[in-house]
Structure formats: structure tokens, C-alpha cells
Residue frames relative to the residue before (quaternion, step in Angstrom):
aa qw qx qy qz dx dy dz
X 1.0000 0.0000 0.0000 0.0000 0.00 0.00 0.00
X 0.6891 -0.2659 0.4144 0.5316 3.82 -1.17 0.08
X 0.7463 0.3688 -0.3415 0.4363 3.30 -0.72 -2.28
X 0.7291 0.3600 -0.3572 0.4595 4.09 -0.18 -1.20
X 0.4067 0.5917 -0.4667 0.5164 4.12 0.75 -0.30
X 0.8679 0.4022 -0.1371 0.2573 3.07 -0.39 -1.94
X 0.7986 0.3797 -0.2002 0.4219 3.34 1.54 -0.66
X 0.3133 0.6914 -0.4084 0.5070 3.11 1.77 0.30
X 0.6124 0.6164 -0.4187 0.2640 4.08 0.73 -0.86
X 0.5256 -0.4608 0.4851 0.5254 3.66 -1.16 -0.41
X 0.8475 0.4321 -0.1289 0.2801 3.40 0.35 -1.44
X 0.8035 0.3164 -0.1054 0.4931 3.48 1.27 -1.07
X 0.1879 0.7631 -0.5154 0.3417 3.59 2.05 0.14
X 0.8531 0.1634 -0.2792 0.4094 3.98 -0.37 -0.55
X 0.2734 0.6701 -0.6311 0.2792 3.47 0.97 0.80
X 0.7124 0.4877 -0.2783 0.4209 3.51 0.80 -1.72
X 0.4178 0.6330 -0.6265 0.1794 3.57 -1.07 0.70
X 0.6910 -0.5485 0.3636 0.2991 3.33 -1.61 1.48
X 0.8283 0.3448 -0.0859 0.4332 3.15 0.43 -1.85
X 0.3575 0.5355 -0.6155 0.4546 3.78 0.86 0.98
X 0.2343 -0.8014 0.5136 0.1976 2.94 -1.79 0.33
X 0.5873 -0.7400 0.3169 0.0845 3.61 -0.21 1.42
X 0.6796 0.6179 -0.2199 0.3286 3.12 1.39 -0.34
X 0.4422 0.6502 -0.1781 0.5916 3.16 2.19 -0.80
X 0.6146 0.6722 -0.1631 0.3793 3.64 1.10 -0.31
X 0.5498 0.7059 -0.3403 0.2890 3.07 2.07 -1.41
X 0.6159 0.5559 -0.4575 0.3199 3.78 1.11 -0.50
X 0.3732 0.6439 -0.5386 0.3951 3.82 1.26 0.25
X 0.8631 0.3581 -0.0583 0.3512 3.51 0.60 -1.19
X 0.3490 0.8519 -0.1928 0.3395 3.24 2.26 -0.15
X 0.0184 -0.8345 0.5176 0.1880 3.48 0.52 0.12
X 0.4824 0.5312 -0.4342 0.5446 4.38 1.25 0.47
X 0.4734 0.7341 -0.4009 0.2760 3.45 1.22 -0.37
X 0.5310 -0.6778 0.4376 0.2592 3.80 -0.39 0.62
X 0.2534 -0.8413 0.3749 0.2957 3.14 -0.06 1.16
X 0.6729 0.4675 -0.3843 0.4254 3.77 0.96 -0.18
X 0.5299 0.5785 -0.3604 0.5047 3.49 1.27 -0.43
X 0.5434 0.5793 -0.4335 0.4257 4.07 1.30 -0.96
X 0.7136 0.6319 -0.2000 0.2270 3.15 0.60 -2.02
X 0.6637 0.3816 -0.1747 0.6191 3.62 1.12 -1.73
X 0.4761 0.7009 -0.4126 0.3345 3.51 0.71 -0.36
X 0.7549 0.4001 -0.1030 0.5093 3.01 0.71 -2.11
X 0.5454 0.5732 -0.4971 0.3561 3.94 0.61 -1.07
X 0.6807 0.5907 -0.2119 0.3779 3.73 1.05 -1.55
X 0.6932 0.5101 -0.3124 0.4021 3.46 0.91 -1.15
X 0.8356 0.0136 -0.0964 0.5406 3.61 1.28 -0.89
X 0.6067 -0.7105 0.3220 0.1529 2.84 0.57 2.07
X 0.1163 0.8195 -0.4169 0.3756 2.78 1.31 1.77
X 0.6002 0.5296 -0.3162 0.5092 4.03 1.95 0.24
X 0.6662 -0.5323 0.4323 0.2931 3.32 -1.31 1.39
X 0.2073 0.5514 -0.8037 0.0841 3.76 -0.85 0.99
X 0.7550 -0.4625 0.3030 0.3525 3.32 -2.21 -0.43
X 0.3838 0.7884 -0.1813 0.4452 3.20 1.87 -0.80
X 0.6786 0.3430 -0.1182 0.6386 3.60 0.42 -1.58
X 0.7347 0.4453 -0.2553 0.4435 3.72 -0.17 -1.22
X 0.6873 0.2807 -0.4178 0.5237 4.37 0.70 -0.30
X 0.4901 0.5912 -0.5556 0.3187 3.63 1.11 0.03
X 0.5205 0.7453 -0.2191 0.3543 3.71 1.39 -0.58
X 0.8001 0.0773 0.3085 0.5086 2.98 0.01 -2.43
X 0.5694 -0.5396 0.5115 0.3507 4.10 1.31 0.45
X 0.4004 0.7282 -0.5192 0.1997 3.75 0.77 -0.43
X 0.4604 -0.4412 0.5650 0.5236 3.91 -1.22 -0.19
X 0.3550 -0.7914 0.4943 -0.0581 2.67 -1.80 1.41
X 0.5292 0.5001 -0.2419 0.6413 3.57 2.20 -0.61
X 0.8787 -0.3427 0.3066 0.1282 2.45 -2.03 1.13
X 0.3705 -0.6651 0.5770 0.2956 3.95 -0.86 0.16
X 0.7437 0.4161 -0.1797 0.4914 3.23 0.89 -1.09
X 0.7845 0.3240 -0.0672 0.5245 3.86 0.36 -1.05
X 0.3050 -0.7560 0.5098 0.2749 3.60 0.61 -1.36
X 0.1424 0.8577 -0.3908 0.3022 3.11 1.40 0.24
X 0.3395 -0.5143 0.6410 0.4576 3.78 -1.17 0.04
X 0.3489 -0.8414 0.4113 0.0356 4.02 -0.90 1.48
X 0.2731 0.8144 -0.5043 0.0888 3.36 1.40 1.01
X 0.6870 -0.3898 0.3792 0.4821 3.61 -1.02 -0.54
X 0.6154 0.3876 -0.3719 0.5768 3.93 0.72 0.11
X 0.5977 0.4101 -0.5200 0.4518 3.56 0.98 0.08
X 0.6122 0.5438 -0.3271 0.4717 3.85 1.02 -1.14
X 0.7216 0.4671 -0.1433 0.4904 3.35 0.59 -0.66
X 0.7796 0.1762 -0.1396 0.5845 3.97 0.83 0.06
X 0.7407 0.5762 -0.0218 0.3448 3.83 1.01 -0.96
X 0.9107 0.1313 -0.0485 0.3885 2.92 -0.09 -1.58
X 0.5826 -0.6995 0.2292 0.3445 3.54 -1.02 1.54
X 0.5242 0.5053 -0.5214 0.4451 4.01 1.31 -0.34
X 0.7990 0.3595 -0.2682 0.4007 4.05 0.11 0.35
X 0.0878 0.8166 -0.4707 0.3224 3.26 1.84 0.73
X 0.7811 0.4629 -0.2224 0.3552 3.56 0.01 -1.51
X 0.5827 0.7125 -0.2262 0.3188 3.47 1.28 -1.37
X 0.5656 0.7209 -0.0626 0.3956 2.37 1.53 -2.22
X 0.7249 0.3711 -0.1306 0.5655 3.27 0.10 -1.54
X 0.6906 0.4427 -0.3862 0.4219 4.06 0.19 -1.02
X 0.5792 0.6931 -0.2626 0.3394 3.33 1.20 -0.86
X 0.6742 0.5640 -0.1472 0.4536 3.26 1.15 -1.65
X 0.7343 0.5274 -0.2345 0.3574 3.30 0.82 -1.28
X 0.6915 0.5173 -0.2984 0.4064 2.96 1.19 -1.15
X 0.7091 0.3993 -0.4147 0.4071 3.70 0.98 0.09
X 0.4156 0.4893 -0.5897 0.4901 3.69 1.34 0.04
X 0.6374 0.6591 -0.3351 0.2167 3.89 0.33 -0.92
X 0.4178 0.6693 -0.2023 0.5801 2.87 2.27 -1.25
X 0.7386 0.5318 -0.1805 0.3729 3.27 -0.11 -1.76
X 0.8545 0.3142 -0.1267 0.3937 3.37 0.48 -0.98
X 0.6117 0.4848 -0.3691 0.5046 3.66 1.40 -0.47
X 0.5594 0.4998 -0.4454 0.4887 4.06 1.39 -0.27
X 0.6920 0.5483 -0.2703 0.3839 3.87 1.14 -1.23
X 0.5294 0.5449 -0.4345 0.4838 3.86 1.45 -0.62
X 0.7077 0.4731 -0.4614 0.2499 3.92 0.06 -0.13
X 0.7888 0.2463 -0.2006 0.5262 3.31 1.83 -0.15
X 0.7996 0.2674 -0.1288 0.5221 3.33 1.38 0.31
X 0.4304 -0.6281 0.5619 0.3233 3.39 -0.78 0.66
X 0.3605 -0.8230 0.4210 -0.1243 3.00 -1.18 1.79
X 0.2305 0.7642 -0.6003 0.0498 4.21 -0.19 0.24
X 0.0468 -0.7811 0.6157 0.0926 2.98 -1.00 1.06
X 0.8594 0.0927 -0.1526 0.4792 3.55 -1.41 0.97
X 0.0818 0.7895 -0.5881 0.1552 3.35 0.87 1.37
X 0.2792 -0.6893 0.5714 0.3471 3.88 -1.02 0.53
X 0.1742 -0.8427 0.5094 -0.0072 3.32 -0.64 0.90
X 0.3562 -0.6945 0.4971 0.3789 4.19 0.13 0.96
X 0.0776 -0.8065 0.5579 -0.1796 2.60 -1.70 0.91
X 0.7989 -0.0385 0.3639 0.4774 3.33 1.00 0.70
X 0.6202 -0.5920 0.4084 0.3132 3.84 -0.54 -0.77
X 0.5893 0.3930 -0.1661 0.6861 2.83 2.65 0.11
X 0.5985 -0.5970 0.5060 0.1713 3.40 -1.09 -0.34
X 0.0385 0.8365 -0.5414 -0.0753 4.03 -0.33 0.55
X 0.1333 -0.8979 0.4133 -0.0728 3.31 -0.37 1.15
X 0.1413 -0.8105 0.5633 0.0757 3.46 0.81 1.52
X 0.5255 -0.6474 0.4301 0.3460 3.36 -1.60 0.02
X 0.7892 0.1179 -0.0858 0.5966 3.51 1.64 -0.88
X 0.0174 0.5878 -0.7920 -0.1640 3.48 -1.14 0.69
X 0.0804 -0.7374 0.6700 0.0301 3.05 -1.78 0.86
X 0.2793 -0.7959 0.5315 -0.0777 3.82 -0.23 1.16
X 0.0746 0.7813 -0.6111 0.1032 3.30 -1.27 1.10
X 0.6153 -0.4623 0.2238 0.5981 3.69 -0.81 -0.23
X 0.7659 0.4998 -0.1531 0.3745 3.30 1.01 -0.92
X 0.7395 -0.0396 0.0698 0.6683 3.75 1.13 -0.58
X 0.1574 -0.6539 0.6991 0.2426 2.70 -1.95 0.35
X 0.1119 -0.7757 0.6132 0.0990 3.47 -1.71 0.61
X 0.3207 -0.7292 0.6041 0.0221 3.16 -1.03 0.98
X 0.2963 -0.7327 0.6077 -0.0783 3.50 -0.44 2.26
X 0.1457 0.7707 -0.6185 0.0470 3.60 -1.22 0.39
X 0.0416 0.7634 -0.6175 -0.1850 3.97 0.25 0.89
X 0.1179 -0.7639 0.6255 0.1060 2.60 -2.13 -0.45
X 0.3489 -0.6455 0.6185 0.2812 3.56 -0.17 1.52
X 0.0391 -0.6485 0.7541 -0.0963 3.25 -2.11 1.13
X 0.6177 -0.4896 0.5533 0.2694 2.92 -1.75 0.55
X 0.7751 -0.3617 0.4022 0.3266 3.10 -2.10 0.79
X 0.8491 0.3833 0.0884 0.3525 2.97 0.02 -1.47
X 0.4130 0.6738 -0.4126 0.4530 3.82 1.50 0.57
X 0.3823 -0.4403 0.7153 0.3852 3.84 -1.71 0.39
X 0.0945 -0.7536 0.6373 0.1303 3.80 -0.87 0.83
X 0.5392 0.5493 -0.4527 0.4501 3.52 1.30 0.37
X 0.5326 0.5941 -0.3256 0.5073 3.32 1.55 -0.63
X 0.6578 0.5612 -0.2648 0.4270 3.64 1.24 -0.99
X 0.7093 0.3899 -0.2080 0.5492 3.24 0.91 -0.90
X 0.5712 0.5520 -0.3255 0.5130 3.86 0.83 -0.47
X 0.7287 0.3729 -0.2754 0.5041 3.71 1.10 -0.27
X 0.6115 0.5660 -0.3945 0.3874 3.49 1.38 -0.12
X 0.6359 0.5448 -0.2553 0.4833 2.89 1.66 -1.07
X 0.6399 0.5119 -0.4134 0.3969 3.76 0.71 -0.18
X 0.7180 0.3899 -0.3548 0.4545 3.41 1.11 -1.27
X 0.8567 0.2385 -0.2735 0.3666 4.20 0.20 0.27
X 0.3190 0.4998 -0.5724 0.5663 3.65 1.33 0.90
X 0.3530 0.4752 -0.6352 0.4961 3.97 0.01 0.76
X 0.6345 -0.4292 0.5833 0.2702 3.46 -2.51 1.00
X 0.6998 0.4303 -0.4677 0.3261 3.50 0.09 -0.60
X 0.8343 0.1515 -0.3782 0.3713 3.63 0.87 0.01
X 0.2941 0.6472 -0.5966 0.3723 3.72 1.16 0.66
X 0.7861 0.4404 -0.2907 0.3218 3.63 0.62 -1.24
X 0.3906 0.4894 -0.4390 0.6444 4.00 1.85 -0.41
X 0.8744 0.1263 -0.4039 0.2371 3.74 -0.53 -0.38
X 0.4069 0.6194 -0.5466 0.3899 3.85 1.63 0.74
X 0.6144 0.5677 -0.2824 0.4696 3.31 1.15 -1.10
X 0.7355 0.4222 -0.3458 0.4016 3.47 0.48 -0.83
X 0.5355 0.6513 -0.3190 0.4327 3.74 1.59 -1.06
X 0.7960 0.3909 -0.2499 0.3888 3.30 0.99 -0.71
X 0.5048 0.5939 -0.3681 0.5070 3.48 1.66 -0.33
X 0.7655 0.2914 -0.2756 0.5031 3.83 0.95 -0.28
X 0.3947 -0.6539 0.4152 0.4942 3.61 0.88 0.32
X 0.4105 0.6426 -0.6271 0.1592 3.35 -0.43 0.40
X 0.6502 -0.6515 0.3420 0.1892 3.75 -0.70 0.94
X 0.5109 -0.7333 0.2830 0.3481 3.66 -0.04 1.55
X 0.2272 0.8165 -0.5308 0.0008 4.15 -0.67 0.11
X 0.5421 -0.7512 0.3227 0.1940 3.36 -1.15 0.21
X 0.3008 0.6642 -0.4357 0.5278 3.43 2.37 -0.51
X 0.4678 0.5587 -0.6846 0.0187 3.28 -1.30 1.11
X 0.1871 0.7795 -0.5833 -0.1306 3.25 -0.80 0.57
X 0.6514 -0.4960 0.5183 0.2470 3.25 -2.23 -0.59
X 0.3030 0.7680 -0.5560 -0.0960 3.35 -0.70 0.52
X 0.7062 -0.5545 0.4288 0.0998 3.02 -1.34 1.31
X 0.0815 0.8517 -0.5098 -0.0892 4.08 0.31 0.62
X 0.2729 0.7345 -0.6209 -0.0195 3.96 0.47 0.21
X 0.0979 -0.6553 0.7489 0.0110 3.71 -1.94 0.91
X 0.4822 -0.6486 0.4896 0.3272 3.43 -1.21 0.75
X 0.4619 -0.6330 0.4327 0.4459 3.48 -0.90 -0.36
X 0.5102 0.5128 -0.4692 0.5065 3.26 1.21 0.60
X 0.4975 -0.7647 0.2839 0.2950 3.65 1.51 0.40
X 0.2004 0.6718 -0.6133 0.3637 3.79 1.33 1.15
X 0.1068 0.6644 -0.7365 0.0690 2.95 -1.84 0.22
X 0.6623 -0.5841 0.4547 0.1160 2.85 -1.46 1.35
X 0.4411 -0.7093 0.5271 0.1566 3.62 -0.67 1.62
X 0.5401 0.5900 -0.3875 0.4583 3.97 0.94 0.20
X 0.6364 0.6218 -0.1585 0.4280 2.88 1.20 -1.51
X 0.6356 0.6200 -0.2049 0.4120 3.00 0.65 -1.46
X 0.5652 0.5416 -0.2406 0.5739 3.66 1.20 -1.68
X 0.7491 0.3620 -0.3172 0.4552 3.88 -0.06 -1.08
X 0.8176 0.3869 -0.2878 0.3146 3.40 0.77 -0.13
X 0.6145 0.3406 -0.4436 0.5564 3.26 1.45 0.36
X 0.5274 0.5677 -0.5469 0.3170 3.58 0.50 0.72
X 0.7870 0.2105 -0.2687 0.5140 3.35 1.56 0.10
X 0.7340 -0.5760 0.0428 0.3573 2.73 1.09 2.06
X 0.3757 0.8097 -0.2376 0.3832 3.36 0.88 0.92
X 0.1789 0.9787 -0.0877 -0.0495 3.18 1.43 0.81
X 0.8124 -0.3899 0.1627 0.4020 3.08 -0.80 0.87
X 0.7355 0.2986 -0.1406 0.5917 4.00 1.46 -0.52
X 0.3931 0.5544 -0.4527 0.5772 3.21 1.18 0.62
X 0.6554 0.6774 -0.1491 0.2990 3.18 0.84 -1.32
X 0.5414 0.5449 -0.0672 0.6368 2.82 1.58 -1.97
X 0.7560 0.3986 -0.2491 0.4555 3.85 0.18 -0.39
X 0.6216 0.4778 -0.3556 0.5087 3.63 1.09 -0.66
X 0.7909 0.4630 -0.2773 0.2884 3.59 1.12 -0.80
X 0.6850 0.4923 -0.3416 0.4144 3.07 1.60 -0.42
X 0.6417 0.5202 -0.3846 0.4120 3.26 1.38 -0.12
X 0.5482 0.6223 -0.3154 0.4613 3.38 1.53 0.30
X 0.7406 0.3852 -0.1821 0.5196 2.97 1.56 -0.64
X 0.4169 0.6338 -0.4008 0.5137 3.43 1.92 0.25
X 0.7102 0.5983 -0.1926 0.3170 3.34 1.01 -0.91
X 0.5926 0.4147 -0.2882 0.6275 3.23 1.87 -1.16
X 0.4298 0.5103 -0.5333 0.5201 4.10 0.71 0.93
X 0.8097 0.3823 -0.2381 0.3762 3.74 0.58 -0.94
X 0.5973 0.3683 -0.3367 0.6279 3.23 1.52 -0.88
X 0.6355 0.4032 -0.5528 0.3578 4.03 -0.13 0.48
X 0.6690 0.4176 -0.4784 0.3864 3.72 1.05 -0.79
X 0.3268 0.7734 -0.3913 0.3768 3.70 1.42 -0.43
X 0.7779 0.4478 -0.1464 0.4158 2.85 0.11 -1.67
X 0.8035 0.3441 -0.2431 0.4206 3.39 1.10 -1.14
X 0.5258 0.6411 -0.2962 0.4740 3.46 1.01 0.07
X 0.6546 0.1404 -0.3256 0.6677 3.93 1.31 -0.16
X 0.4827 0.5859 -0.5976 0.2583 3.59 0.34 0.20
X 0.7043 0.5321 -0.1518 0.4447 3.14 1.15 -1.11
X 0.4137 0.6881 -0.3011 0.5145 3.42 1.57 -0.74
């Protein structure tokens, strides 16, 4: 079949998986879809952009990194390598920013609170707070090729801990919002090829997050891993 076709490839093999969700995707089929946002969109989805990796599969060329030596595919440029550090990081934020300017219309919002910890400090990216619960959001860009249930199963382990239930009783009560016990954690990891986990997806439109919002956070996430690769390729070369 195709789907068993498609995952047989080098490049688009970890596209196919059950427990993705397909719906975040609809901007494949969107005709409002930006047409330059479609284009860099698509090059990304099937790692369809000149790195060294893809290009010695060709011509035998060197295949590692300028900077690191690394094997230089596009999940290295795009997760790895230190000339795309900044991107990286500008990249991330801009989807907590996402996350949190859709969550301010029904919840009180903090983002990257420093929270004790110990002799250190834990520093989720969202607490979000209602009358009824608080939840604590935390994404993470990931590689192609990651257990994002494993990814999200580790977010939830490292802040379901007392030291932050009691920062967000303390904080519940600094905004008047009525004491309760509903708190949980949800874990938000997306590749940079912009998959995401159909579970996820669920935990996030129960706290009003919707399913086209969703669709919009990913393609601009995946618009980005187009800018932070030509980046990347533009001081490599430098």
C-alpha cells in the first residue's frame, strides 16, 4: 500500500504512525493555506531540503557537520547543531507564546514561573489557572525519530511533585481564585516536522484549545524549521 510504501523510505519512514494525530495536517489540504508557508512547509515535512547528509546520498560527498561533525541531516540542523542554537530556542518560545495568548481568554496565565526546588529552581513554561483547576503545559520540539509518549510521560513526572502544587496554591491565592485540588500536567512534545500525538491533542481541547489553533501552531512551527535550516545554511557556508 502507499502508507507501508511511504514508511519503507529513508526520509519520510517516521511520518507513518498510529498514535499521531492527522488532523493538525488539514493545512495540507486547505486551499487558505499560504502559499509560501505550504511550499517551506512541505520541503520540511519530507525532508525534501539540501543538507550534507541527503546531498552524499547522491554524489559520495562529506556528510558531517562543519561545526560538530556530526552525520548533517535536517533533524540534526533542526534539533543539534550549535550554528541553529538561537533559532532553536526563538522557535520554542514562539509556540509557548502561541499556547498562552489562546489560554489568556479563559485562564489566568504565567509563563516560565521560577518555582523552588530543592537547591535549584523548576521552571515550567505554562501555568494556567481557573476557578476549577490548575494545569501546568510544557512543550517540547523533538526529533523525528523520538517515543513522544515517552516525551510527554517525562514532563509529567518531572512537575506532578508538591513543590509545584504548593507554588500554584500560593499563586491561586495571590489572584483570588478559589482553593481546589484538580491539578494536573500535560506534557506537549511536537516534532519539528510538526506531528503530535492524538492524546495530546484530546488534553488540549479540554482546556479549550482547538483543534485549528493547533493546525496553525504546527505549520508555523514547521515554517520555521524552513528558516532555521536556510539559517543554518547560510553561516555554514559563511
Amino acid at each position: 500500500s502507499w502508507r507501508n510504501a511511504l514508511r519503507a523510505t529513508v526520509d519520510c519512514g517516521q511520518l507513518v504512525n498510529n498514535e499521531f494525530d492527522h488532523r493538525i495536517h488539514g493545512w495540507l489540504t486547505n486551499p487558505d493555506t499560504n502559499q509560501s508557508e505550504f511550499i517551506k512547509s512541505l520541503h520540511v515535512r519530507a525532508k525534501a531540503l539540501k543538507t550534507p547528509s541527503r546531498q552524499a546520498r547522491r554524489d559520495g560527498s562529506r556528510r558531517t557537520c562543519r561545526v560538530d561533525r556530526a552525520v548533517c541531516s535536517l533533524t540534526h540542523i533542526s534539533q543539534e547543531c550549535e550554528l541553529s542554537h538561537g533559532r532553536r530556542v526563538a522557535r520554542h518560545d514562539k509556540i509557548v507564546r502561541k499556547l498562552a495568548a489562546t489560554l489568556k481568554r479563559n485562564w489566568h496565565v504565567e509563563t516560565e514561573p521560577r518555582i523552588p526546588h530543592g537547591r535549584t529552581h523548576l521552571k515550567p513554561d505554562i501555568i494556567a489557572m481557573n476557578k476549577t483547576e490548575t494545569v501546568v503545559l510544557d512543550p517540547i520540539i523533538t526529533g523525528d525519530n523520538v517515543d513522544l509518549r515517552e516525551r510527554a510521560a517525562q514532563k509529567v513526572l518531572k512537575y506532578n511533585i508538591e513543590d509545584v502544587w504548593n507554588f500554584a496554591k500560593e499563586r491561586r491565592r495571590m489572584v483570588g481564585l478559589p482553593e481546589t485540588e484538580a491539578f494536573s500536567v500535560i506534557g506537549v512534545p511536537i516534532t519539528y516536522r510538526g506531528d503530535l500525538l492524538a492524546s495530546t491533542r484530546l488534553q488540549l481541547h479540554r482546556i479549550g484549545i482547538s483543534t485549528t489553533y493547533l493546525m496553525k501552531i504546527t505549520l508555523g512551527l514547521v515554517t520555521d524549521g524552513w528558516f532555521l535550516w536556510r539559517g543554518w545554511s547560510e553561516n555554514s557556508r559563511a
